[in-house]
C-alpha positions, 0 to 999 in steps of 0.5 A, a space after each residue: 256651544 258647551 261654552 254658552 250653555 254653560 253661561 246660559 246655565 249659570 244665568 238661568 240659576 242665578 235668575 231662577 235663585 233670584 225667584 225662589 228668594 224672591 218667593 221665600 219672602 213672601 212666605 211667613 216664617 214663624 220660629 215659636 217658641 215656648 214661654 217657660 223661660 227662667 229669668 235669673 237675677 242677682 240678689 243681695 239679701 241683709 243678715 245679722 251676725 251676733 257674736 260674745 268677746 269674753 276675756 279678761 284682763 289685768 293690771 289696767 288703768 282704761 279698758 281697749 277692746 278689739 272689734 272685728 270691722 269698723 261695721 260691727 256695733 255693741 249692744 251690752 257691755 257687762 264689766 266686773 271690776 276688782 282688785 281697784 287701786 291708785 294708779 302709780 304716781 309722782 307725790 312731791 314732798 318738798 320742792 323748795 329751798 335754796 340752802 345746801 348740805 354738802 356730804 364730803 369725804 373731809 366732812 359729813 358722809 351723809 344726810 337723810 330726810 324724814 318720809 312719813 307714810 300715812 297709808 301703806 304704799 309701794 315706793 318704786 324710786 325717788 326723785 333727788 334735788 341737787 349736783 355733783 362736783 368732782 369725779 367720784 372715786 368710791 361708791 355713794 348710795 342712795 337709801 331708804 332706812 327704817 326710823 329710829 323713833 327713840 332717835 329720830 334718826 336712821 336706824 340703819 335698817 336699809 330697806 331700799 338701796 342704789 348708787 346714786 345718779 347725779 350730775 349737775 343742778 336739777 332734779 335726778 331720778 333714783 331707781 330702786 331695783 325691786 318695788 318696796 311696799 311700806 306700811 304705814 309710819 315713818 323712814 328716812 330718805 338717805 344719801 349714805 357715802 360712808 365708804 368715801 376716803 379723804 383721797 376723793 375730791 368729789 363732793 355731793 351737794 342736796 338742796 333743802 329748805 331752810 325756812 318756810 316749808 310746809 313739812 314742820 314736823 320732818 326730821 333731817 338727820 346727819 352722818 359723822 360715823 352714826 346717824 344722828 337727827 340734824 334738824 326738824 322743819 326743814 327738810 331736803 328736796 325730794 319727790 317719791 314716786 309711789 302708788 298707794 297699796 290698798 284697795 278702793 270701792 267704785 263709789 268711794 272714788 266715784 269711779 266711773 267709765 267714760 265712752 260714747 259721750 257718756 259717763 257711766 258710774 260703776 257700782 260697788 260690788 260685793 267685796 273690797 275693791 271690787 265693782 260692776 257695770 252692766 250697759 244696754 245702750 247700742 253704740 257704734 264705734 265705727 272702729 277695729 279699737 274701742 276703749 273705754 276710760 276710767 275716771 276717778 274723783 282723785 288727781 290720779 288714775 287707777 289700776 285694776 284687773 277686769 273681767 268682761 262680757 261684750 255682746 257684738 251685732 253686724 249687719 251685712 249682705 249675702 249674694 243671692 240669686 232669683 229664679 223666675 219662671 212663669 206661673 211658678 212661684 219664686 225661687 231664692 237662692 243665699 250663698 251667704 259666707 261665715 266666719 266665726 268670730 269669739 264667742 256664741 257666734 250665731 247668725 239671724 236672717 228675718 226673712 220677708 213676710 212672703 217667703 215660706 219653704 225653708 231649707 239649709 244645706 251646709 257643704 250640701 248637706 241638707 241641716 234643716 232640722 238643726 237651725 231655728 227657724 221662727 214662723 210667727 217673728 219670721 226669722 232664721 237662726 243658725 247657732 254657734 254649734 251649727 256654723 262650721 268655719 270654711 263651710 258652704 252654705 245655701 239657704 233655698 226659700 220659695 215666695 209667691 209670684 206677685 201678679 202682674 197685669 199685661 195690657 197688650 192692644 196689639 200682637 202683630 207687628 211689622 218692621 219700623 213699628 212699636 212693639 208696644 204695651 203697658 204693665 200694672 205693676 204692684 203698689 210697693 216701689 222696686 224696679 220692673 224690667 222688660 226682656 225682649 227675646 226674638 224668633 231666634 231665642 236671642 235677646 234682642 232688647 231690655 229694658 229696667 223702669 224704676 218705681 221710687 214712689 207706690 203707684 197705681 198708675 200703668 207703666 207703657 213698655 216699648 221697643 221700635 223694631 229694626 226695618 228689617 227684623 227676624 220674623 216669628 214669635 217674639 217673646 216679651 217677659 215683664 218682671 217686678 223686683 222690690 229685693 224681697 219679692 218678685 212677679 214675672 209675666 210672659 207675652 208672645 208677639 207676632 212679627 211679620 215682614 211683608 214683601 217688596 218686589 223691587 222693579 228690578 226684579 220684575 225686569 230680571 224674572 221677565 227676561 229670566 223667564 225666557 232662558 228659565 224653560 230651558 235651564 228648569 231641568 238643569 237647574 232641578 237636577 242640580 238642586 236635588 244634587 247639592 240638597 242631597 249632598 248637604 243632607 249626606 253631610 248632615 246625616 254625617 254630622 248626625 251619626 257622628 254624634 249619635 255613634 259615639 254617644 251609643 258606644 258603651 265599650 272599647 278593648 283592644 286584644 292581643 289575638 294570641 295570647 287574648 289579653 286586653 292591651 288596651 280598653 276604656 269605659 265610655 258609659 255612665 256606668 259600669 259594664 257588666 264583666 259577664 257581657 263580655 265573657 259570654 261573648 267571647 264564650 259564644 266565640 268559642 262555641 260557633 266557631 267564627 273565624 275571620 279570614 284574611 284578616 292578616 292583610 285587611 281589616 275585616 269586621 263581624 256584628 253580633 248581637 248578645 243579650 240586650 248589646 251590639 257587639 262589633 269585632 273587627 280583626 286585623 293582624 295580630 289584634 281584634 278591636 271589640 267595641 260594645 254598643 246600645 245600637 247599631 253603628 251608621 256605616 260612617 262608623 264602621 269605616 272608621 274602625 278600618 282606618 283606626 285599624 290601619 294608625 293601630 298597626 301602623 303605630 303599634 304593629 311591631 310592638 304586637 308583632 312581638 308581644 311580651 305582656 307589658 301593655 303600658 306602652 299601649 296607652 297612646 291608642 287613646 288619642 288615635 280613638 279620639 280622633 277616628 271615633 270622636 270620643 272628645 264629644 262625650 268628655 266634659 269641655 273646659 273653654 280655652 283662650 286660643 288666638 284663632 279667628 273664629 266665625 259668629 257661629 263659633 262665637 254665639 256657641 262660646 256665649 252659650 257655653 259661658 252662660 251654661 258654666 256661669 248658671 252651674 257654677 262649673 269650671 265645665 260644661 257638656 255639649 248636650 246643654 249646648 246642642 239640646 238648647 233648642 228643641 231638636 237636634 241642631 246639626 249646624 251647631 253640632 257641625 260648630 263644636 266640632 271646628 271649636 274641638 278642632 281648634 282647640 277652643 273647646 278642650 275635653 277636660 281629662 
């Protein structure tokens, strides 16, 4: 009999739930929620760097200069030129001839061929024509002598000097090892072997022209034990390598520079050898390197020293972002990042028309009044001396919210249906995008339209619902963004869901109704039972929360010598040390002593100026907490089981306490776990691999996004739980399994 009542009873549950969730449908439920939602939306917003390269430079025959990116361009290039030579060159003298002087050991020991200078001239070595035969024993040298004009042959005044370097056949470079600077007139280029002995076999053979030279007037000369002139007209092959020392003006060797396909004549400046060019044209290298050539009316290049001044301009984006809200005006955000480059390094944002409202904080600190800020050209300056390498920066401007006009012939819907409108955008192109929030405050559709074109034309919005939607208000936010101004508007839809009663059913509440008389008791009595446990559970939930987030104070005290072995501030602020004082004062003075605390946890409550103060004793410790409010019961009882893992942990080291208190800092997680302390800490999200519930992970999502909106690496459950207006118990229930499974970890 017990047997089938009890079936009888289960089935009169089943069919009289069936009938509640039939008649719950046909109640319209309406989730309403408010229209003040923010939209946040990235931005890019252009700004221009400026920037000065000063430097100098010497001894260059082009100009190289250095940009810092490809995307960097010039805008003015001032150069000032001086100290202008010609570039070091190869002068030949005499390249042609056949005939040879032989210098012998048994013979002549050397020749020497005139080198006439006709401006002053640094010489830095020669080029030789001619062979070797033989293995050379003792040294021959390759010199430069002054000219005996009474003989025309050297005078024996060696001005340059080097061994010779010569093989076979072929023209043979001779290095002096120092530069020698000639003036001009007339020298002798010689090889000397006045130091070979008829014991070397070598001999050293220089080819010169015997008829038709061009150099008539060049004296060779001959050594036989003194220099002697030899012959005039027909000179020995040689080729001097040799830059003219003198200074030129710009325009008397037209000097000019070459770059950007262009070619700029560099004008004389106000002394000898001296010049300068001033360029105004933009040019776009689109390189790091940029070099400039210098050109000449001569066959050679020049050389010259260089001061100059190169103004750089750069165009690039700050990442931004834009708040939203409706009937607000805009709110911008530019995070740009510097980093100083040269010289007067400064940065330019022409902001549009419409923003107003300006302030700039450098590592957030409000520096408004030291840049520039231009109402009338609408532009922002930050100046070299402002701009910090390494800072933080925020540019904050307001902007007005650009009207939009909804048109919405419909605002309540039903399942499958169209949630349908049309929006009058702004004339100006930019993109307009639709945002869909359901009943629950989740996104449920979205939606971006560009408009390349201006328009007057009304743009249709829609979002065919699901067949079976969550009833309530549905929120529609329409917003208009060109990248430098914005509109937001707000529209709220009702959403109905009728009901369908399915012909089972009818069946199923017919035949139900029978056994329904009967079992209504029962089954009321069991619906009161478990609505009232799960209201005990939320309440536990509750108190759980609101107990720990009252709790200022936690000490724990040696009963015999009365020394703090272990506390810890849990409010926002500092606790005044005269609370505590008095109360232990008003200890002393009424004389309250708990008894029997030696084998259970017993615990008084007072209240003293404007706290709650409880003191729970047992054995040889007394646990003092101090609160904004009376704790729930919950609470009290769990100070007895914290009372119980303290003794139980720790009661032999109180037993026989010396004064060291360090070995007590374990009780913090012992008060973590009886008092939920971990609610208060700042959260950090971990990855764990645990199986997690939608529940949990619509909590993670939330947290992400409040740690994405704060730029924190943390977030508090209070943006979690205080989300949605009111206390929401299943979420709080939530964050604790995700504390549990250490998903959510105080960061401490």
């Amino acid at each position: 009999m017990r047997k089938i009542n009890h079936s009888l009873l289960i089935i009169s549950f089943f069919l009289t739930t069936i009938a509640f969730i039939s008649l719950v449908q046909l109640i319209n439920i309406s989730y309403a929620q408010g229209h003040d939602e923010t939209i946040i939306v990235s931005t890019s917003s252009r700004m221009t760097e400026m920037t000065e390269n000063i430097d100098n430079q010497t001894s260059v025959s082009s100009i190289s200069l250095s940009l810092p990116s490809e995307s960097w361009n010039i805008t003015n290039i001032q150069l000032n030129i001086s100290d202008i030579k010609l570039g070091e060159e190869v002068k030949t003298v005499e390249d042609k001839g056949q005939a040879i002087h032989t210098i012998d050991p048994r013979g002549k020991l050397g020749y020497g061929v005139e080198i006439n200078i006709t401006e002053p001239t640094i010489i830095f070595g020669v080029y030789i024509y001619g062979y070797i035969t033989g293995t050379p024993v003792f040294p021959v040298y390759v010199q430069i002598q002054g000219f005996d004009g009474g003989t025309d042959a050297p005078d024996g005044n060696i001005l340059a000097n080097t061994l010779i370097n010569i093989s076979s056949p072929e023209w043979h470079l001779q290095t002096f090892e120092e530069e020698i600077s000639l003036t001009t007139g007339s020298y002798y280029l010689a090889i000397n072997g006045s130091e070979l002995f008829p014991t070397d076999k070598s001999t050293y053979n220089w080819f010169y022209n015997a008829s038709g030279s061009y150099n008539i007037n060049l004296h060779t000369a001959v050594y036989d034990g003194e220099w002697k002139q030899d012959d005039i007209g027909k000179p020995l092959l040689y080729k001097l390598i040799q830059r003219v020392n003198r200074s030129f003006n710009p325009e008397e060797v037209n000097m000019t520079a070459e770059l950007n396909g262009s070619s700029y004549p560099i004008l004389d400046g106000p002394s000898k050898g001296t010049g300068n060019l001033t360029i105004n044209d933009v040019i776009t290298p689109n390189a790091t390197d940029f070099n400039i050539e210098i050109g000449n009316n001569r066959s050679i290049g020049l050389i010259f020293n260089l001061s100059y001044q190169v103004k750089l301009v750069n165009h690039f984006f700050s990442d931004g972002q834009l708040e939203l809200r409706d009937n607000s005006a805009n709110s911008w955000l530019l995070t740009p990042d510097f980093t100083k480059i040269h010289q007067n390094y400064t940065v330019k944002f022409n902001y549009p028309t419409s923003w107003y409202n300006f302030s700039v904080k450098r590592n957030g600190v409000d520096i408004t009044p030291n840049v520039t800020i231009n109402i009338l050209d609408e532009y922002l300056v930050i100046p070299n001396d402002v701009l910090i390498d390494g800072a933080s920066w925020e540019i904050n401007a307001n902007s007005p919210n650009v009207v939009l006009s909804l048109k919405t012939p419909k605002l309540k819907f039903e399942p499958d249906q169209d949630l349908e409108f049309s929006v009058l955008p702004p004339i100006n192109p930019g993109n307009l995008t639709y945002v869909l929030i359901n009943s629950l405050g989740f996104e449920e559709y979205r939606e971006t339209v560009e408009i390349a074109v201006t328009t007057t034309s009304e743009i249709v919005l829609a979002h065919t619902l699901s067949s079976n939607p969550n009833k309530g208000i549905y929120w529609a936010y329409v917003y208009w963004f060109d990248g430098e101004n914005a509109g937001i508007k707000s529209q709220d839809f009702q959403v109905n869901v009728p009901f369908v009663l399915d012909p089972l059913y009818i069946v199923i509440i017919v035949v139900g109704s029978v056994l329904l008389a009967g079992a209504s008791f029962i089954s009321y009595k069991l619906v009161k039972r478990s609505k009232t446990k799960h209201q005990e559970f939320r309440q536990k939930i509750y108190n759980k929360y609101m107990d720990v987030l009252n709790l200022d104070y936690f000490i724990i005290i040696e009963k015999n010598t009365g020394l703090n072995i272990y506390e810890q501030l849990l409010a926002g602020k500092d606790i005044d040390a005269s609370l505590i004082t008095g109360f232990l004062e008003a200890i002393r003075n009424f004389g309250i002593e708990l008894t029997g605390a030696n084998e259970q946890s017993q615990t008084i409550k007072l209240e003293y100026l404007e706290s709650k103060i409880i003191m729970s004793e047992f054995k040889d410790f007394r646990i003092l907490l101090i609160m904004k409010d009376n704790p729930s019961q919950d609470f009290l009882d769990s100070i007895k089981s914290l009372s119980y893992d303290i003794d139980g942990e720790y009661g032999e080291d109180l037993a026989n306490f010396t004064g060291e208190i360090s070995k007590f800092s374990g009780i913090k997680n012992l008060l973590d776990i009886h008092l939920e302390t971990s609610l208060i800490y700042p959260l950090e999200l971990k990855t764990q691999n645990v199986k997690i519930s939608s529940d949990e992970k619509t909590l993670i999502i939330r947290a992400e996004e409040v740690m994405k909106m704060r730029k924190t690496d943390y977030f508090f459950l209070s943006y979690l739980l205080y989300a949605k207006k009111g206390f929401q118990i299943k979420d709080a229930e939530t964050v604790l399994n995700l504390i549990d499974k250490k998903i959510f970890k105080p960061k401490i």
